[in-house]
C-alpha positions as CSV (number, residue, x, y, z in Angstrom):
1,X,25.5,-18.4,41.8
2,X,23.0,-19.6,39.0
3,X,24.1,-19.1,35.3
4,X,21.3,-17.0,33.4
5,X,20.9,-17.4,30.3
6,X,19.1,-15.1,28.1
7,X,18.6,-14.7,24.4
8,X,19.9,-11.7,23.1
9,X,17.7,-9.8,20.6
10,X,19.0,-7.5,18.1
11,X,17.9,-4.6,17.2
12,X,16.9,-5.5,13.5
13,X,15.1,-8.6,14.7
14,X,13.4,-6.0,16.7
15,X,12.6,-3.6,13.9
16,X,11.6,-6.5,11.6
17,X,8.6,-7.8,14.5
18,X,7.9,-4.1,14.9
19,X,7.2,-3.4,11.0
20,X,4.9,-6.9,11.0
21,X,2.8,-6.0,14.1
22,X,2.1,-2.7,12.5
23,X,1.6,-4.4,9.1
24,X,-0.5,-6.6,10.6
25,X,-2.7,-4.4,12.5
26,X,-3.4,-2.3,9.1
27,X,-4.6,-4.9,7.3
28,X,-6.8,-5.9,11.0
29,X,-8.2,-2.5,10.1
30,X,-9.4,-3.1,6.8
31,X,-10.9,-6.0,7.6
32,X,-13.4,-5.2,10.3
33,X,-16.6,-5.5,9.9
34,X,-18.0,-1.6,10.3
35,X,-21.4,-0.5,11.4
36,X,-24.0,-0.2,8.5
37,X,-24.0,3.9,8.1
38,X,-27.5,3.7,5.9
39,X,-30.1,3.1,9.2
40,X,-31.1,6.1,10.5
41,X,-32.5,6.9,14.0
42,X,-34.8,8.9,13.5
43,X,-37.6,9.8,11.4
44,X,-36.2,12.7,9.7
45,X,-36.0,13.0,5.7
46,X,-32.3,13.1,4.8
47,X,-31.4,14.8,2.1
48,X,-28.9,12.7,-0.7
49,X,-25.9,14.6,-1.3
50,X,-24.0,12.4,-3.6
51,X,-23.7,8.5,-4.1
52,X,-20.7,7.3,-3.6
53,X,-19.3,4.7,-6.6
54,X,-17.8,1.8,-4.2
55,X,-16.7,-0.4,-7.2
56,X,-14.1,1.9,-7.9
57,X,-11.0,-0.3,-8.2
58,X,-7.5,0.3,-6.4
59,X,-4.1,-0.6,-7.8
60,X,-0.7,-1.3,-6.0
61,X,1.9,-1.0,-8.7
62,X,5.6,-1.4,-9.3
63,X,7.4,0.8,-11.5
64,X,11.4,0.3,-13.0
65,X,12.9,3.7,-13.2
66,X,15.8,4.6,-16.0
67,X,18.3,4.0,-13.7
68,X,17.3,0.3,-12.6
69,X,15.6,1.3,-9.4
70,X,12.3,0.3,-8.9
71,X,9.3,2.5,-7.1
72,X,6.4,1.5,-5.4
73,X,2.8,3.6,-5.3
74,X,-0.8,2.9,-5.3
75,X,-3.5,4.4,-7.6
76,X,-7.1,4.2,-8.8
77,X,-6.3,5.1,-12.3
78,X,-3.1,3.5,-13.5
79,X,-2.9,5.1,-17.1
80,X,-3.2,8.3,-15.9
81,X,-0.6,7.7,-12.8
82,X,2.3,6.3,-15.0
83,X,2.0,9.8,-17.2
84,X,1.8,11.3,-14.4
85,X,5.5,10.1,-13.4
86,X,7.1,10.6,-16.7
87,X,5.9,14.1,-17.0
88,X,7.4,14.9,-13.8
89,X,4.5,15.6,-12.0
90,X,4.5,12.3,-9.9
91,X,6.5,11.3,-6.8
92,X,9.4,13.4,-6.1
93,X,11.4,10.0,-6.5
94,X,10.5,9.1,-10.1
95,X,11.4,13.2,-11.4
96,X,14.8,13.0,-11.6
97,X,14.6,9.1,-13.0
98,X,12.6,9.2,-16.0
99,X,11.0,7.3,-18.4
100,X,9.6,4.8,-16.1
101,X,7.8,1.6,-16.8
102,X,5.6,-0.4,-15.3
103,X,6.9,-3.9,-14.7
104,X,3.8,-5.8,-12.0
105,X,0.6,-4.2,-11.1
106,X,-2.1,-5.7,-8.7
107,X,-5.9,-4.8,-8.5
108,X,-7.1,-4.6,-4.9
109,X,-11.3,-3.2,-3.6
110,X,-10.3,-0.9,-1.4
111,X,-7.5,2.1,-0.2
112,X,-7.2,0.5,2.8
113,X,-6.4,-3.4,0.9
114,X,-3.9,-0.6,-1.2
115,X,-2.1,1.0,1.3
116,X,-1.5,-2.1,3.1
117,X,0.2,-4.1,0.7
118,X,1.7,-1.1,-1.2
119,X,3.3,-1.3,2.6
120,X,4.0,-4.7,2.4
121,X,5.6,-4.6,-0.7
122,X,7.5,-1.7,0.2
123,X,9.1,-3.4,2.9
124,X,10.4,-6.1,0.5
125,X,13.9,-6.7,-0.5
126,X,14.7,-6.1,-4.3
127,X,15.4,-9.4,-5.1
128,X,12.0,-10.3,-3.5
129,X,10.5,-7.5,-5.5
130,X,12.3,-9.3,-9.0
131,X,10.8,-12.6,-7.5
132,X,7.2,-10.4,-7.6
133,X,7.7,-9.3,-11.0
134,X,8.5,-12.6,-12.2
C-alpha cells in the first residue's frame, strides 16, 4: 500500500485565507475602473438634479475607550463622529465605555477605500493595532 501524505489544514488557517480573499476582493472593487455615467445616449435634455461633491474626504479612525479597549469606525466628519460617541449616540459599543479618545486616524477618497481598511484594521490583533498607533 502507498503512504499518503497530506497536509492537514486547520480550521483557523482556513478562516484567516477566507477573511483575506474577501478582503481582497473589496478592495478589487474599489478599484475598478467604472463606466463614465455622464455620456448620454440619446439626445434628450436631462434635467440636473443635484451635483454631487466627490472631494468629500473619508476617515478610518481608531478610538481608546475608558476601559482600555479600543474601537474601530469610519466617518466623513471626524469632529462631529467622536461627539457623537461620548454623548452616547454613537456605536452601541462605545455607550457603555465613555469618554473616548481618539488615538490614529487615516484620511482615505472614498467609502469604498474606508470600509475596506476600517475592515482591515478591524481584523488586526491589538498589539498590531498599538503597533498602528505608534
Amino acid at each position: 500500500m502507498k503512504k499518503m501524505t497530506e497536509t492537514k489544514i486547520s480550521k483557523v488557517e482556513v478562516k484567516n485565507q477566507k477573511s483575506i480573499k474577501k478582503a481582497n476582493k473589496s478592495i478589487k472593487k474599489c478599484t475598478k475602473s467604472k463606466k463614465n455615467s455622464n455620456v448620454l445616449n440619446s439626445d434628450k435634455p436631462v434635467k440636473v438634479l443635484q451635483e454631487k461633491d466627490f472631494s468629500t474626504k473619508h476617515f478610518v479612525y481608531i478610538l481608546e475607550c475608558s476601559d482600555g479597549t479600543y474601537y474601530t469606525g469610519w466617518t466623513t466628519n471626524l469632529e462631529k463622529r467622536i461627539n457623537a460617541h461620548n454623548t452616547g449616540k454613537g456605536a452601541k459599543y462605545t455607550r457603555g465605555r465613555t469618554p473616548v479618545k481618539m488615538v490614529y486616524f487615516e484620511e482615505l477618497n472614498s467609502k469604498c477605500e474606508a470600509l475596506s481598511r476600517e475592515f482591515a484594521i478591524k481584523k488586526l490583533k491589538r498589539n498590531e493595532k498599538e503597533l498602528l498607533i505608534k
